[in-house]
C-alpha positions as CSV (number, residue, x, y, z in Angstrom):
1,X,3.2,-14.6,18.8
2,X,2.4,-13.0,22.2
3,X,0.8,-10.1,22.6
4,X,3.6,-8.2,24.4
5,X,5.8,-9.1,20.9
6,X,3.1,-7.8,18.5
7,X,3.8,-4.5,17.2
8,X,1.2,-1.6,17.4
9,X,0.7,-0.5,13.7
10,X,-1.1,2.9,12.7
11,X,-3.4,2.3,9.7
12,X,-4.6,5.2,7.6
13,X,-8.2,5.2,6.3
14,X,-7.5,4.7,3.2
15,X,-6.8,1.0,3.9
16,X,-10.1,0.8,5.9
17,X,-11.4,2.2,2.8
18,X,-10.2,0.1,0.3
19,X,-10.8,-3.3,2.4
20,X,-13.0,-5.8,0.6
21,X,-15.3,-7.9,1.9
22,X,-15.1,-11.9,2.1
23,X,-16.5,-11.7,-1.6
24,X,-13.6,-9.3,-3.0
25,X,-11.2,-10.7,-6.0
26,X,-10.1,-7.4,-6.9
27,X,-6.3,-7.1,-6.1
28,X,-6.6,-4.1,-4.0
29,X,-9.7,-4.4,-1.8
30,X,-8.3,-8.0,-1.2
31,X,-5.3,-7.3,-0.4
32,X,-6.3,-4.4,1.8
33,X,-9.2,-7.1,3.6
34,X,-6.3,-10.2,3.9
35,X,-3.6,-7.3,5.4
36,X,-6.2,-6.4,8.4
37,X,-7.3,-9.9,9.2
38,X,-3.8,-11.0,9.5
39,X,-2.8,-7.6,11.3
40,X,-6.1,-9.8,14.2
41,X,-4.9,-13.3,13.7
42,X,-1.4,-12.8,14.1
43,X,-1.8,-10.5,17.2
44,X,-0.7,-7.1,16.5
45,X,-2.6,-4.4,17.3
46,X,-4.0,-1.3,16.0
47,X,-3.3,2.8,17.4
48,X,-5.6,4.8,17.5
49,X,-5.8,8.3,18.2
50,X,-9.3,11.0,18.1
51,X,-8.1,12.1,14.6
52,X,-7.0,8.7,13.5
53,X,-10.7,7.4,14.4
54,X,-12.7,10.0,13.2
55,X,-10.9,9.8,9.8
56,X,-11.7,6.2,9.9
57,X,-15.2,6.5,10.7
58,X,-15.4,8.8,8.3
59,X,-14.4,6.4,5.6
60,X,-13.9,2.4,6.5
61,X,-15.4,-0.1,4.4
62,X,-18.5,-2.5,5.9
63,X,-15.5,-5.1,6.3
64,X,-13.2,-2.8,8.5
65,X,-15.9,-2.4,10.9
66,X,-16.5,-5.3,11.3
67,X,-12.8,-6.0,11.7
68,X,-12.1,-3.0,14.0
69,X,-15.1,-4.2,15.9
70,X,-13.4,-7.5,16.6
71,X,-9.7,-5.5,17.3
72,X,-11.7,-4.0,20.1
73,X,-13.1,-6.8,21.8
74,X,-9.6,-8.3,22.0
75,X,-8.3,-5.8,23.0
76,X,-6.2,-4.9,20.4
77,X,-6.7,-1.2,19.8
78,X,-4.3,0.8,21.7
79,X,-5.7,4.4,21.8
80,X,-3.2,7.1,22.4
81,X,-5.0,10.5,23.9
82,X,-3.1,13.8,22.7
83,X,-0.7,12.3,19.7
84,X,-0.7,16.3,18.1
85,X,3.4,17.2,18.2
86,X,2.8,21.3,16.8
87,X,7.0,21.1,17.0
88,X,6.6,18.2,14.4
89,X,4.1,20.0,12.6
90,X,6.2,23.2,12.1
91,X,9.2,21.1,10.5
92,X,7.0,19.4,8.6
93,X,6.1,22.3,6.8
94,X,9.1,24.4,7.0
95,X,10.7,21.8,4.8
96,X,7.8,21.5,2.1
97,X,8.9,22.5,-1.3
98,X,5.2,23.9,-1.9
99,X,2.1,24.8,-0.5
100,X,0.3,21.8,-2.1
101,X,3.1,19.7,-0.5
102,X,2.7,21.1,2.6
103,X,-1.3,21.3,2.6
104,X,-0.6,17.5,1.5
105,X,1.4,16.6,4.4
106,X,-0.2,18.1,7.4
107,X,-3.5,16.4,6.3
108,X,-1.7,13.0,7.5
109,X,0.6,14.1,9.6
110,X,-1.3,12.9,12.2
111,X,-0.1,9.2,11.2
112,X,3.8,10.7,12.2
113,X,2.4,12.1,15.6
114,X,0.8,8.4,16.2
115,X,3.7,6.2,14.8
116,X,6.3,8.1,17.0
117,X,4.4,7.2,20.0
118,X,4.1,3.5,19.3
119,X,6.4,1.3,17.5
120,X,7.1,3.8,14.4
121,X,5.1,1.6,11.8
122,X,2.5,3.5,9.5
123,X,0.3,1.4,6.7
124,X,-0.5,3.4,3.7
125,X,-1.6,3.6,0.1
126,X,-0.7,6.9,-0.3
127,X,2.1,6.9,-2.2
128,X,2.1,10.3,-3.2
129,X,2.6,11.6,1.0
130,X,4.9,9.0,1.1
131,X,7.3,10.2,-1.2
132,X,7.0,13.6,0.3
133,X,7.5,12.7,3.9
134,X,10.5,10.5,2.5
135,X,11.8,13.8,1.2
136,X,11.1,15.6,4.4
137,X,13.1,13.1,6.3
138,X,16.3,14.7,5.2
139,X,15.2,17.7,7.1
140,X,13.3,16.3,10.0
141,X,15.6,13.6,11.4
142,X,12.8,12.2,14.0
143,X,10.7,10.5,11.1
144,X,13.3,8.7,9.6
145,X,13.2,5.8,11.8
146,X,9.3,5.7,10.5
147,X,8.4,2.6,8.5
148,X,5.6,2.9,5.7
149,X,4.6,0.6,3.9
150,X,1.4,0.1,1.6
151,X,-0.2,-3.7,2.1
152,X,-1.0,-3.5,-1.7
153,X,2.8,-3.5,-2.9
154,X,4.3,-6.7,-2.9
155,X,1.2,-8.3,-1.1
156,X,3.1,-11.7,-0.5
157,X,6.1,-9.9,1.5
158,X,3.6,-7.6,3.5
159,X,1.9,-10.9,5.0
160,X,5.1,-12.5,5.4
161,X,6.6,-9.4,6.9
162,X,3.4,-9.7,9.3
163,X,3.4,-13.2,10.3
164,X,7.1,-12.6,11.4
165,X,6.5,-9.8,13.8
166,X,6.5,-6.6,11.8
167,X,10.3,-5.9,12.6
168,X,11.6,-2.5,11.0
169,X,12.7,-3.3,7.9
170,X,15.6,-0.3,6.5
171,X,14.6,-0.2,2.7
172,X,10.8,0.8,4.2
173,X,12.0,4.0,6.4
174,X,11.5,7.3,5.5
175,X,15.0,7.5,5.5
176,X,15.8,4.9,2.8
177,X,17.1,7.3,0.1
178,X,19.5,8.9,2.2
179,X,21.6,5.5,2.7
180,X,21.3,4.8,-1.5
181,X,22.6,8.3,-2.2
182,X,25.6,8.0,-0.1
């Protein structure tokens, strides 16, 4: 795969968290370490924004930095300055059922600003955002072409899904629901 057909991928911390080192057998920090060193090998790269990187400094594992520190010197970090959308922000929580929900989805919605200016693809964990952004999308019609996907779900199909170009796949999109309702 060239580098102008990789796809730029936002990746939230708590993937650089939960990456393993070479040593890791545990399904999650494995899967988490193999997901980021096929994200490098197969040449897709990496967005990064301020809030994006200081979350991850914040908390990546010995192994992302490592990692992150190889994305750099090939140049496959693509670092986007002023991602913030406040418009996005106020739908975002104008359709929140709750303030938890709300407080829950403005801590990462810096991961929407991000994927909407690169090639709408956000790896995550967090299931529980997930779901509410996935209920949001019914409201705000600009995330729904977002893909999110966690690397420790179907692990097999994530690398797969990697090594043949990360193309938008519908049943990932924030939007899924609304096509199995109607």
């Amino acid at each position: 795969m060239s580098l102008k057909d990789s796809k730029k991928l936002v990746i939230d911390a708590d993937v650089a968290r939960a990456a393993g080192g070479r040593d890791a057998v545990y399904p999650k920090p494995k899967h988490c370490r193999d997901f980021l060193d096929a994200v490098r090998v197969i040449c897709h790269r990496v967005v990064m924004t301020d809030e994006i990187k200081k979350e991850g400094n914040d908390h990546q594992s010995n192994f992302t930095r490592t990692w992150l520190y190889k994305m750099y010197g090939a140049r496959k970090v693509e670092f986007i300055d002023d991602a913030l959308n406040p418009v996005l922000r106020g739908k975002i929580m104008s359709s929140a059922h709750s303030k938890k929900d709300c407080e829950a989805m403005i801590k990462d919605t810096h991961l929407l600003d991000a994927a909407l200016i690169a090639d709408n693809s956000i790896i995550s964990m967090d299931e529980t955002v997930h779901d509410l952004f996935k209920d949001a999308s019914s409201k705000v019609g600009e995330i729904r072409a977002i893909l999110w996907t966690n690397p420790d779900r179907d692990y097999d199909e994530k690398l797969r899904w990697l090594e043949e170009g990360a193309e938008p796949k519908e049943e990932w999109k924030l939007c899924w629901h609304d096509a199995i309702d109607k």
